[in-house]
PDB file as gemmi writes it, atoms N, CA and C in Angstrom:
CRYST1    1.000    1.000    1.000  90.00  90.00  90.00 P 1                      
ATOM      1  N   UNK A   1    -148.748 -23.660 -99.647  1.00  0.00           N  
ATOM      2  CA  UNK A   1    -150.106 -23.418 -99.183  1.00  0.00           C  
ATOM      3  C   UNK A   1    -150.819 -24.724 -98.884  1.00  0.00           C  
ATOM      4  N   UNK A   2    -150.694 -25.766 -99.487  1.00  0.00           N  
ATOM      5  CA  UNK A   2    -151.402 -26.960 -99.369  1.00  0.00           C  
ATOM      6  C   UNK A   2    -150.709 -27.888 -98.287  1.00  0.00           C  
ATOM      7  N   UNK A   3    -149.141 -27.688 -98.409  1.00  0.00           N  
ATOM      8  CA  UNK A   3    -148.921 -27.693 -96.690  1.00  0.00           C  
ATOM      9  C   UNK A   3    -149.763 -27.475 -95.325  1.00  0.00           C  
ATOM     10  N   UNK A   4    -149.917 -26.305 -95.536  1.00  0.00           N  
ATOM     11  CA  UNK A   4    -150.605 -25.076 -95.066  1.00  0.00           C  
ATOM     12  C   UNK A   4    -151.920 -25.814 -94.532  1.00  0.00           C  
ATOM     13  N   UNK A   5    -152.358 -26.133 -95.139  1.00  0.00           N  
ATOM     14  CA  UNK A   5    -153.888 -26.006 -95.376  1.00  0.00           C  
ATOM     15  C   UNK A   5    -153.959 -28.117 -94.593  1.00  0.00           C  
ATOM     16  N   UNK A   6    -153.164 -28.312 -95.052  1.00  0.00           N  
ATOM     17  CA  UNK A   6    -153.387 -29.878 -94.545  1.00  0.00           C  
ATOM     18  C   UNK A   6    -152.572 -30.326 -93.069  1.00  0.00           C  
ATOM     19  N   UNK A   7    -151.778 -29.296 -92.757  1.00  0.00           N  
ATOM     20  CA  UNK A   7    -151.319 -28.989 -91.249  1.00  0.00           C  
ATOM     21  C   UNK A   7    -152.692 -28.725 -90.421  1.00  0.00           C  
ATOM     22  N   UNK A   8    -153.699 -27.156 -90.923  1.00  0.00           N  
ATOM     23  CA  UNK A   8    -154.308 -27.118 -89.990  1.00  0.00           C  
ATOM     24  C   UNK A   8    -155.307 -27.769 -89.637  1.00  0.00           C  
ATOM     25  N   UNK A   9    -155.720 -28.447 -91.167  1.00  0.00           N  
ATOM     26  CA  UNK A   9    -156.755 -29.457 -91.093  1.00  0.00           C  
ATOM     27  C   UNK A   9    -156.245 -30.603 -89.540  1.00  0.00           C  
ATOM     28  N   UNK A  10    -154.911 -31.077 -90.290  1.00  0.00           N  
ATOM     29  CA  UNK A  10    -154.828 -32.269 -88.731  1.00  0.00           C  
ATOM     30  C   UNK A  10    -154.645 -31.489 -87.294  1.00  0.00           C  
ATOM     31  N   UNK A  11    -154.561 -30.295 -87.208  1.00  0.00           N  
ATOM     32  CA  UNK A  11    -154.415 -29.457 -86.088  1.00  0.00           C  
ATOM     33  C   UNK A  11    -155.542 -29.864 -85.729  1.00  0.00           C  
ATOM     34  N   UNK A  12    -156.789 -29.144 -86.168  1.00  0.00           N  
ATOM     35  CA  UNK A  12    -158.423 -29.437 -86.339  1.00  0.00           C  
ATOM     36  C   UNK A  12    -158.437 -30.891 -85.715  1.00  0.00           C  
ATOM     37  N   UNK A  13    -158.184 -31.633 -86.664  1.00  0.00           N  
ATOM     38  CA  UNK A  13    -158.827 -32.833 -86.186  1.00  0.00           C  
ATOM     39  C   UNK A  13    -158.174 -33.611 -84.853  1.00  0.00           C  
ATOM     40  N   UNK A  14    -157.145 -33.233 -83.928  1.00  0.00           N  
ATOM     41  CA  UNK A  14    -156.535 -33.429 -82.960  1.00  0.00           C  
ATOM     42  C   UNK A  14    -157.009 -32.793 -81.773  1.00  0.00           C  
ATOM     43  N   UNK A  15    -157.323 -31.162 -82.351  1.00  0.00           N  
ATOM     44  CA  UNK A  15    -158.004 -30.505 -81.272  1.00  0.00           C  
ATOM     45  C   UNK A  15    -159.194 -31.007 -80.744  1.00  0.00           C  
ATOM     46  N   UNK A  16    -160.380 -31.132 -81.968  1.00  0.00           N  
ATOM     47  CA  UNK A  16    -161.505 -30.932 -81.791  1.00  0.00           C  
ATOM     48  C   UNK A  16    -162.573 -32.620 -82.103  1.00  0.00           C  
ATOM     49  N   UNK A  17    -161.715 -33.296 -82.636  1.00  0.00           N  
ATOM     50  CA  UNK A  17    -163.031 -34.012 -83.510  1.00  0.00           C  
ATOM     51  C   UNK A  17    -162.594 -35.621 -83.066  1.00  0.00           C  
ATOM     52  N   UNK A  18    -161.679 -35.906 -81.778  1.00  0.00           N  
ATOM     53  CA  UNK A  18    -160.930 -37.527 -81.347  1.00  0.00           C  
ATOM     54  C   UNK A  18    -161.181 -38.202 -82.194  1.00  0.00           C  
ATOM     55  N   UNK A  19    -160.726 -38.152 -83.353  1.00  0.00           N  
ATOM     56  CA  UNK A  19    -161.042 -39.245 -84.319  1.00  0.00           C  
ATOM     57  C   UNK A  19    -159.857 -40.391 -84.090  1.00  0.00           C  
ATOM     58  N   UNK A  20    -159.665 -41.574 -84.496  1.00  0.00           N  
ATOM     59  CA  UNK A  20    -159.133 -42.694 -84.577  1.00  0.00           C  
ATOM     60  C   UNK A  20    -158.264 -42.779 -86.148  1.00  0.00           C  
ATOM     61  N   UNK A  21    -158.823 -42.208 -86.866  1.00  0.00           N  
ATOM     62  CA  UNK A  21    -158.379 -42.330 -87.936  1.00  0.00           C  
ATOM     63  C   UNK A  21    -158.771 -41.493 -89.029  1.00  0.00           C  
ATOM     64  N   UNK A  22    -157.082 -40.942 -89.993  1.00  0.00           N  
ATOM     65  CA  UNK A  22    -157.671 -39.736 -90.479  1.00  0.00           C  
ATOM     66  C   UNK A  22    -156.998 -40.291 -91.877  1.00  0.00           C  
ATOM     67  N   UNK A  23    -157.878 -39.819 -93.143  1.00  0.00           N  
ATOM     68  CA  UNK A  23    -157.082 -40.257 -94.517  1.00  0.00           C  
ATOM     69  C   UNK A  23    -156.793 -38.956 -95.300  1.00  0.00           C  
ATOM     70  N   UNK A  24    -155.680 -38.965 -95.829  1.00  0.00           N  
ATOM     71  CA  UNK A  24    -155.333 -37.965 -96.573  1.00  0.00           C  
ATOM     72  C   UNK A  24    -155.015 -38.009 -97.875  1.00  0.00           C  
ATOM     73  N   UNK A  25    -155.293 -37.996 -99.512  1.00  0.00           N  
ATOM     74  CA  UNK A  25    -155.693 -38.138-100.217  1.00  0.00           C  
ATOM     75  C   UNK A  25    -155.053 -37.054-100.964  1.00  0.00           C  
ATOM     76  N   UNK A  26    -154.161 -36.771-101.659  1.00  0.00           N  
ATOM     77  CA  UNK A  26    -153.760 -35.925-102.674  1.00  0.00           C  
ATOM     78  C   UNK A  26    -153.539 -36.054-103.911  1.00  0.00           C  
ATOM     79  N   UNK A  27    -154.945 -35.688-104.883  1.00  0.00           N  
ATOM     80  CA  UNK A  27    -154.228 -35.955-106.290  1.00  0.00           C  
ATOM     81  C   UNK A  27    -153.553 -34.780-107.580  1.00  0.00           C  
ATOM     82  N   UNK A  28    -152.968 -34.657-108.291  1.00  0.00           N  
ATOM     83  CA  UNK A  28    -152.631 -34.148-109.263  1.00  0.00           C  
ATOM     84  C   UNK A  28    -153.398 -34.349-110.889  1.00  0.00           C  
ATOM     85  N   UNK A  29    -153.738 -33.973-111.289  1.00  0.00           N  
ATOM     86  CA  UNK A  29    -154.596 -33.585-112.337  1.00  0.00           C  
ATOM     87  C   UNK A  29    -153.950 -33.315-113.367  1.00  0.00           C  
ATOM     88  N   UNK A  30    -154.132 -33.024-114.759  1.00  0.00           N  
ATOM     89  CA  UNK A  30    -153.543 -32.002-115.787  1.00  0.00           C  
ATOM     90  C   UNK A  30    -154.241 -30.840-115.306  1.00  0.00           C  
ATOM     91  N   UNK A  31    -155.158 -30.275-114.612  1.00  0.00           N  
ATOM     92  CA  UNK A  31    -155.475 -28.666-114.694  1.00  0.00           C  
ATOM     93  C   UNK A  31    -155.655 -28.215-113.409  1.00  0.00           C  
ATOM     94  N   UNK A  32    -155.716 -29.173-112.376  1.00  0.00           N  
ATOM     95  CA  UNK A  32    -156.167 -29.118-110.815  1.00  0.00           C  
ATOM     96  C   UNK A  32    -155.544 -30.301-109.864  1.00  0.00           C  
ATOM     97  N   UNK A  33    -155.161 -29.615-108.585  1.00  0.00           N  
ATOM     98  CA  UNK A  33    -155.224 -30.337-107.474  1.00  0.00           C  
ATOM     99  C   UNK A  33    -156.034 -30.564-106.641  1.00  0.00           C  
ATOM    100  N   UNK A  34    -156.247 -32.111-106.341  1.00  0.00           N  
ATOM    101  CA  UNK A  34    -157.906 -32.318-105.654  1.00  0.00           C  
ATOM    102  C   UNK A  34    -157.256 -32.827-104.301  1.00  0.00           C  
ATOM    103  N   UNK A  35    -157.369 -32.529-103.156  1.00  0.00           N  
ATOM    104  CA  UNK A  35    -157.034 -32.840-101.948  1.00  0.00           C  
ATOM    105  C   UNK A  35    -158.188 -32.886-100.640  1.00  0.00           C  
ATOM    106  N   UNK A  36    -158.079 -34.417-100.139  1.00  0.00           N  
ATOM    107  CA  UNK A  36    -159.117 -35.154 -99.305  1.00  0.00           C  
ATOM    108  C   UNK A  36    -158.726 -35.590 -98.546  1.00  0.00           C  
ATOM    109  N   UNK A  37    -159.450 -34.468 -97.585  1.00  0.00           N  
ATOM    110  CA  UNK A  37    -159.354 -34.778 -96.058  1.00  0.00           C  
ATOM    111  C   UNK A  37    -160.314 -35.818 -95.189  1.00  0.00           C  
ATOM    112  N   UNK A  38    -160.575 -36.914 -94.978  1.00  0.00           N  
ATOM    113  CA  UNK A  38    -161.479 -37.088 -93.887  1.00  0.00           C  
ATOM    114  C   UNK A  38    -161.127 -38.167 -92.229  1.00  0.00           C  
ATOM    115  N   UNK A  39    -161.928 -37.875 -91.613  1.00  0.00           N  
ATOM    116  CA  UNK A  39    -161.780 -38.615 -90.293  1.00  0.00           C  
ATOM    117  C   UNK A  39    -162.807 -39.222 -89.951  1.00  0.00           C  
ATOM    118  N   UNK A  40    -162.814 -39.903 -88.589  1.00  0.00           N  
ATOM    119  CA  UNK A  40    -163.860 -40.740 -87.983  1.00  0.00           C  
ATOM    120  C   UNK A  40    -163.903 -40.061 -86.927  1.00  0.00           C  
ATOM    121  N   UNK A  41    -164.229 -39.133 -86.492  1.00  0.00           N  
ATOM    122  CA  UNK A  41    -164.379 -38.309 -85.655  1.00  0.00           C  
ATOM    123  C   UNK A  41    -165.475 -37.953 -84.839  1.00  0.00           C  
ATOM    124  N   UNK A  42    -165.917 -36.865 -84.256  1.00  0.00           N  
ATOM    125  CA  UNK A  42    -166.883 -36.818 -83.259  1.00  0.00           C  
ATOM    126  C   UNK A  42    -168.031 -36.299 -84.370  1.00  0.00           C  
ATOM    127  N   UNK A  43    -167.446 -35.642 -85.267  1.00  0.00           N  
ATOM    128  CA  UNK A  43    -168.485 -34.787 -86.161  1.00  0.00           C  
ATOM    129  C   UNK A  43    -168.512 -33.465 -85.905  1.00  0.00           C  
ATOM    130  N   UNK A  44    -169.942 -32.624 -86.456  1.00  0.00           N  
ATOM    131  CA  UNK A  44    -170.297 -31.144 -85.494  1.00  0.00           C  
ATOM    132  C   UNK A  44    -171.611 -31.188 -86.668  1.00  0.00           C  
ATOM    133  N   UNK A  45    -172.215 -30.072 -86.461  1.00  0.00           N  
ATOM    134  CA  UNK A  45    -173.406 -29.817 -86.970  1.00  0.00           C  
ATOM    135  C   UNK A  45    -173.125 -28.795 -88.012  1.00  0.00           C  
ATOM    136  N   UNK A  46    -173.312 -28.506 -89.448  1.00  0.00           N  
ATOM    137  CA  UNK A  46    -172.380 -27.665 -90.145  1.00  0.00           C  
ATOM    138  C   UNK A  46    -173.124 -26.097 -89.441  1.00  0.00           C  
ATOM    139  N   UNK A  47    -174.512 -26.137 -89.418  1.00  0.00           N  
ATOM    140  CA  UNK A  47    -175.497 -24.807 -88.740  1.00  0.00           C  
ATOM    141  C   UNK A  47    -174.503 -24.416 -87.209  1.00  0.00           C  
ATOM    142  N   UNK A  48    -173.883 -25.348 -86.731  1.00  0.00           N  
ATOM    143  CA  UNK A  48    -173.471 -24.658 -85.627  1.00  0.00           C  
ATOM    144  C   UNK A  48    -171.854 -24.233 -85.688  1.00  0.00           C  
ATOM    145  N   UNK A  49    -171.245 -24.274 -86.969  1.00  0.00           N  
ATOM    146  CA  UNK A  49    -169.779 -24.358 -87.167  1.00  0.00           C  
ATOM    147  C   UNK A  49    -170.338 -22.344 -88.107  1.00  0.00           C  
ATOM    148  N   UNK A  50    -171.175 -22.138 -88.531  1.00  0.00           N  
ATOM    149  CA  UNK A  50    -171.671 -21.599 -89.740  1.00  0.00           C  
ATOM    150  C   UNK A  50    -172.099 -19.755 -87.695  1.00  0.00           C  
ATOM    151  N   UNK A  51    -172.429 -20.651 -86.858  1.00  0.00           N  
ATOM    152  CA  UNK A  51    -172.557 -19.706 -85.912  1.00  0.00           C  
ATOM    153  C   UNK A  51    -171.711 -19.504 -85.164  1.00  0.00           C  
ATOM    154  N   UNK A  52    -170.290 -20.214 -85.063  1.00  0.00           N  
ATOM    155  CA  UNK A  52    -168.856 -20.105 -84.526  1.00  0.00           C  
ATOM    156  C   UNK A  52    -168.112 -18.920 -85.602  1.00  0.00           C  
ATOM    157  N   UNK A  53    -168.506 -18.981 -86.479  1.00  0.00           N  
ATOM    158  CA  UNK A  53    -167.884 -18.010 -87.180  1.00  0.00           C  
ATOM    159  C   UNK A  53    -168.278 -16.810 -87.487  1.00  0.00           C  
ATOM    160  N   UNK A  54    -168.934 -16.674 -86.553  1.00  0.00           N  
ATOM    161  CA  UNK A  54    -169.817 -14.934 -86.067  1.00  0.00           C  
ATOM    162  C   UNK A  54    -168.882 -14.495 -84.784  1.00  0.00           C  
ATOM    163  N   UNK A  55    -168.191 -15.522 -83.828  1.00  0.00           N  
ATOM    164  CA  UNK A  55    -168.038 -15.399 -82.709  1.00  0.00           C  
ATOM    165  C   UNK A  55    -166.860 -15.358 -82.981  1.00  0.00           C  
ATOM    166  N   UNK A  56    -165.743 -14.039 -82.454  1.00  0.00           N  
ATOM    167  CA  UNK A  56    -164.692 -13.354 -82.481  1.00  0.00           C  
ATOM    168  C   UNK A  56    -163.950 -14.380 -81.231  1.00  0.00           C  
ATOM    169  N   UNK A  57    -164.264 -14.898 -80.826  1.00  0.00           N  
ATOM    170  CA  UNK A  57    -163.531 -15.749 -79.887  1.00  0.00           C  
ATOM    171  C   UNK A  57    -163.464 -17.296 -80.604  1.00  0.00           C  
ATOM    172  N   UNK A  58    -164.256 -18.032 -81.174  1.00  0.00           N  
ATOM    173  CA  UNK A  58    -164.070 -19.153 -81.503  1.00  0.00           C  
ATOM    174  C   UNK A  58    -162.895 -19.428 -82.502  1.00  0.00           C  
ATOM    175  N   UNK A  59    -162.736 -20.525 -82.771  1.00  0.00           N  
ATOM    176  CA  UNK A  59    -161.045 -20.872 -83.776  1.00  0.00           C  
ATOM    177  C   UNK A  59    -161.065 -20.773 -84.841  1.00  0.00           C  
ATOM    178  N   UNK A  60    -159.954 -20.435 -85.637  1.00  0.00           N  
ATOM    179  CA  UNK A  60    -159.851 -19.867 -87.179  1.00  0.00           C  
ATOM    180  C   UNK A  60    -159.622 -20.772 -87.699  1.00  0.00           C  
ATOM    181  N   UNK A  61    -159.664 -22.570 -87.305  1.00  0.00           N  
ATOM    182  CA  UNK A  61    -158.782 -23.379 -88.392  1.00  0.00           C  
ATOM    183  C   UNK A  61    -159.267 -23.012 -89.516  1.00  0.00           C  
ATOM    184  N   UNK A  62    -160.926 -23.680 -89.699  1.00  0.00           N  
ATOM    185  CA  UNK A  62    -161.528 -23.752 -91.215  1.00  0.00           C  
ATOM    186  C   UNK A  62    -161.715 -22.523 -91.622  1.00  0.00           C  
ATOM    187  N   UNK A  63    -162.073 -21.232 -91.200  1.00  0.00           N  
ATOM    188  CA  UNK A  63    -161.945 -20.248 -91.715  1.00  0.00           C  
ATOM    189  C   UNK A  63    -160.482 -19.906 -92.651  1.00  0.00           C  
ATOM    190  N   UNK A  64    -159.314 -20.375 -91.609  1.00  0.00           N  
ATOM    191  CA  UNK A  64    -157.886 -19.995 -92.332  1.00  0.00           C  
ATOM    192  C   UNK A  64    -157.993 -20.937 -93.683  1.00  0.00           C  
ATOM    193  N   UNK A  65    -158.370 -21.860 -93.772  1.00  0.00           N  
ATOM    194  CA  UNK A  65    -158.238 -22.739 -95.046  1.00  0.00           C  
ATOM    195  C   UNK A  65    -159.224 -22.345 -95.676  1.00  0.00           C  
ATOM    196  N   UNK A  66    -160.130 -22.348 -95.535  1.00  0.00           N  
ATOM    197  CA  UNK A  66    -161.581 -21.443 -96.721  1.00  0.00           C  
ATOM    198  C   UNK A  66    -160.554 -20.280 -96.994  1.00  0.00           C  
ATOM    199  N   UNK A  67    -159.827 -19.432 -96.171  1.00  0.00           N  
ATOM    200  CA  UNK A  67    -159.244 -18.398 -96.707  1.00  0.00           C  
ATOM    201  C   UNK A  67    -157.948 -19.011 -98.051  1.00  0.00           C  
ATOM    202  N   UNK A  68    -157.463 -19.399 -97.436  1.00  0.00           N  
ATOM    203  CA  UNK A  68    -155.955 -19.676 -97.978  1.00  0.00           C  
ATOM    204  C   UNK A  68    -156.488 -20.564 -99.765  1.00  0.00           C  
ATOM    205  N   UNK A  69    -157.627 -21.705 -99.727  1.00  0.00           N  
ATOM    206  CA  UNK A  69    -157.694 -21.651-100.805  1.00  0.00           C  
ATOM    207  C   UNK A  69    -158.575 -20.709-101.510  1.00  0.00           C  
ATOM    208  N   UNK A  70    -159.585 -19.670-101.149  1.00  0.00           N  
ATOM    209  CA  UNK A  70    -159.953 -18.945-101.765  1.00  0.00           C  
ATOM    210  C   UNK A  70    -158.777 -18.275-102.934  1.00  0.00           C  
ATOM    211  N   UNK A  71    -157.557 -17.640-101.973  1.00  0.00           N  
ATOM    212  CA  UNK A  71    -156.433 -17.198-102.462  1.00  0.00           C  
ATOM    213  C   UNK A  71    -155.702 -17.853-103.625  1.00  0.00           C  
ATOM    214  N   UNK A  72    -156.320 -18.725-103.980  1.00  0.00           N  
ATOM    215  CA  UNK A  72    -155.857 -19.675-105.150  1.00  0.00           C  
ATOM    216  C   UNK A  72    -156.874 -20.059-106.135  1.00  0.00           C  
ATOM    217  N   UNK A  73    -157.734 -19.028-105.584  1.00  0.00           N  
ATOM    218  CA  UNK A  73    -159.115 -19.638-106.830  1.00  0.00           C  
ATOM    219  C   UNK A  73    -159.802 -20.934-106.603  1.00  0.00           C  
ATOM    220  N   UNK A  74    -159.419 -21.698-105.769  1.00  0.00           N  
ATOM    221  CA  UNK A  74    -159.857 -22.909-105.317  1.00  0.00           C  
ATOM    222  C   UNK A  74    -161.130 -22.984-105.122  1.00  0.00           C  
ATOM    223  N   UNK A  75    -161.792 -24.233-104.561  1.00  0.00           N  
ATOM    224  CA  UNK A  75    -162.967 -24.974-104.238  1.00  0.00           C  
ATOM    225  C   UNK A  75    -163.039 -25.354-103.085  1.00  0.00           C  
ATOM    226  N   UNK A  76    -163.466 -24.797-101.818  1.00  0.00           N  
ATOM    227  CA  UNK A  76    -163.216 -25.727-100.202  1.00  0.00           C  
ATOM    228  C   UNK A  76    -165.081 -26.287 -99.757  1.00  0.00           C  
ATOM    229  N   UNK A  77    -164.939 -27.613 -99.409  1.00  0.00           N  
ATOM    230  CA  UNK A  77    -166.589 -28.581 -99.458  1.00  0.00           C  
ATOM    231  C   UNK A  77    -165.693 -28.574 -98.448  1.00  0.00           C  
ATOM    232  N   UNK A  78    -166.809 -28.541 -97.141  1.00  0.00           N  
ATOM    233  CA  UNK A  78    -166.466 -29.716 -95.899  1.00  0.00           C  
ATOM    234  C   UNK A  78    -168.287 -29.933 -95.386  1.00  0.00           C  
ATOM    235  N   UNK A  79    -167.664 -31.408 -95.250  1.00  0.00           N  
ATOM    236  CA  UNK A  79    -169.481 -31.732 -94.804  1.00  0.00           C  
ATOM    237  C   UNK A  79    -168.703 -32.643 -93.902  1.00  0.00           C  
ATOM    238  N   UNK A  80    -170.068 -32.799 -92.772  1.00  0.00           N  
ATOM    239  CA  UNK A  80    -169.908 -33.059 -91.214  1.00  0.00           C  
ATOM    240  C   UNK A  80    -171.161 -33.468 -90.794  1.00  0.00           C  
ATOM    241  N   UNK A  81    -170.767 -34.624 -90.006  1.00  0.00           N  
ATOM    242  CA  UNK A  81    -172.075 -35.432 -89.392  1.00  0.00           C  
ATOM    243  C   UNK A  81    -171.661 -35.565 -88.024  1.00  0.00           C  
ATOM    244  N   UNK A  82    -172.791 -35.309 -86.683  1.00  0.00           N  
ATOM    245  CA  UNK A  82    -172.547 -35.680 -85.809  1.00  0.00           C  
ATOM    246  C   UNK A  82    -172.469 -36.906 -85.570  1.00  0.00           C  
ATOM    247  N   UNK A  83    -170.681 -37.853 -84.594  1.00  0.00           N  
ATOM    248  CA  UNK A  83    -171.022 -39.000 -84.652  1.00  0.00           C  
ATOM    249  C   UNK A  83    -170.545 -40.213 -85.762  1.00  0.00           C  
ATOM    250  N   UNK A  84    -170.138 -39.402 -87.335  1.00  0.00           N  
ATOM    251  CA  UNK A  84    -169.844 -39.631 -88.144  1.00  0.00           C  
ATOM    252  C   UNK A  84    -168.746 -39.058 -89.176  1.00  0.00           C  
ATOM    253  N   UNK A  85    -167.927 -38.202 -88.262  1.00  0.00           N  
ATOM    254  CA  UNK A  85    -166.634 -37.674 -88.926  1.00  0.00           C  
ATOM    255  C   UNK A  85    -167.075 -36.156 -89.714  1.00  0.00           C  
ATOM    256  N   UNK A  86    -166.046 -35.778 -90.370  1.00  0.00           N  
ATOM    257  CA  UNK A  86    -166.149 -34.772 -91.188  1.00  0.00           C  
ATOM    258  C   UNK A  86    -165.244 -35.038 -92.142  1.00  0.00           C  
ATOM    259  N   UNK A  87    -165.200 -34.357 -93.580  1.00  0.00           N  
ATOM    260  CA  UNK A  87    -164.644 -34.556 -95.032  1.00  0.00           C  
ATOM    261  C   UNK A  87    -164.236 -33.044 -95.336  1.00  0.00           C  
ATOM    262  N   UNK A  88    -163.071 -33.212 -95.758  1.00  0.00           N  
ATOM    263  CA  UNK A  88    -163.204 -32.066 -96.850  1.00  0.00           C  
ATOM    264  C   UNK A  88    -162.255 -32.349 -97.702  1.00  0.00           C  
ATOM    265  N   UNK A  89    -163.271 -31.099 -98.574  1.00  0.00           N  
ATOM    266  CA  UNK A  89    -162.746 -32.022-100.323  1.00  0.00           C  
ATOM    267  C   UNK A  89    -162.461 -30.678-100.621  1.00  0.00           C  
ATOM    268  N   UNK A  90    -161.053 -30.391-101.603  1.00  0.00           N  
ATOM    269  CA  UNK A  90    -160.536 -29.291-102.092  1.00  0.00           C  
ATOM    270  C   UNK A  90    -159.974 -29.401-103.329  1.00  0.00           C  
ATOM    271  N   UNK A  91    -160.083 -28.046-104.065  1.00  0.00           N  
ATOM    272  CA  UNK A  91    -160.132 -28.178-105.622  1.00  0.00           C  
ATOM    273  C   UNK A  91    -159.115 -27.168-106.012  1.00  0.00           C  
ATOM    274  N   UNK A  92    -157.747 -27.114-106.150  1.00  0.00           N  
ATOM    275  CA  UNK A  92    -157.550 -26.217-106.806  1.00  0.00           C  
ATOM    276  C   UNK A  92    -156.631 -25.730-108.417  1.00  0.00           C  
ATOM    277  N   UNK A  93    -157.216 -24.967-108.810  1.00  0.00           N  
ATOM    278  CA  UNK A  93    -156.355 -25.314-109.913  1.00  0.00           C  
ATOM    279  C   UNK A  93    -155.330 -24.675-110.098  1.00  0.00           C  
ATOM    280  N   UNK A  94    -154.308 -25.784-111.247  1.00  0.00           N  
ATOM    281  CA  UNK A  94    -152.789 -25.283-111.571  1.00  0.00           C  
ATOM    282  C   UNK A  94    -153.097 -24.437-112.517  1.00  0.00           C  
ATOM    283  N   UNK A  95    -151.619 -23.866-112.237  1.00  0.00           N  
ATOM    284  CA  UNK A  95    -151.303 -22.776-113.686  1.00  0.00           C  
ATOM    285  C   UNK A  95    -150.656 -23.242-114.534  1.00  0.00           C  
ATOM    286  N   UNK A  96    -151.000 -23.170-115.725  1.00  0.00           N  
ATOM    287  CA  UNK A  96    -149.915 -23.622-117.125  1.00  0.00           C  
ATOM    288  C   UNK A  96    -148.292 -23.493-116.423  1.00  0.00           C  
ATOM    289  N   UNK A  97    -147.400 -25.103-116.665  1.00  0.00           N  
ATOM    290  CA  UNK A  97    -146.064 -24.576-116.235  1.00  0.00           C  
ATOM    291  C   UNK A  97    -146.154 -25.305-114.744  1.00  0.00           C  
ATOM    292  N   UNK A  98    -147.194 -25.532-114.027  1.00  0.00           N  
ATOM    293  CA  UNK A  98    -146.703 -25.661-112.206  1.00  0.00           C  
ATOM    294  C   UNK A  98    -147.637 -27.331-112.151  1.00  0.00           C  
ATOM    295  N   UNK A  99    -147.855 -27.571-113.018  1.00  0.00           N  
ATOM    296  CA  UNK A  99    -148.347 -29.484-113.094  1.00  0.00           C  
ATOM    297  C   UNK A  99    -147.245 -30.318-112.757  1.00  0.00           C  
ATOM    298  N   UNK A 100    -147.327 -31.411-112.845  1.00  0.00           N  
ATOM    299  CA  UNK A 100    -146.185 -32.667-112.267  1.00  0.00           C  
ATOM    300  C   UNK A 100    -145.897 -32.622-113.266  1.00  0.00           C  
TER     301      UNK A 100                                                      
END                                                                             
């Protein structure tokens, strides 16, 4: 899933956001995995990403990943500046047994 989820993120950021440079950030925890996405990108306005997702035609990346870690009990933050990239920060936690 975190495959998953960090594929479509760079899908995202190839399609939509010409960034120059993207960092990817994965840590392991004793109780959680924290995984950080960000770029230097074009940005977006979060109010107008928040009205793409009313619209049956616009793209499922971040929706599919808000989905996919919901499915894990997770935590999905993405904040976005026009002009100034976008972040997202993800939380999810392990189960007793599935830690490093």
């Amino acid at each position: 899933t975190v495959f998953r989820v960090v594929q479509e993120a760079i899908n995202n950021i190839k399609k939509h956001a010409d960034a120059q440079n993207v960092v990817i950030n994965l840590e392991f925890l004793d109780k959680e995995l924290r995984l950080y996405i960000y770029d230097d990108g074009r940005g977006f306005k979060l109010e107008d990403l928040k009205a793409r997702n009313n619209d049956i035609n616009s793209g499922f990346g971040l929706v599919s990943i808000r989905e996919r870690i919901g499915l894990l009990n997770g935590e999905f933050q993405i904040s976005s500046e026009v002009g100034k990239g976008t972040r997202l920060n993800i939380q999810i936690p392990l189960i007793n047994g599935e830690g490093v």
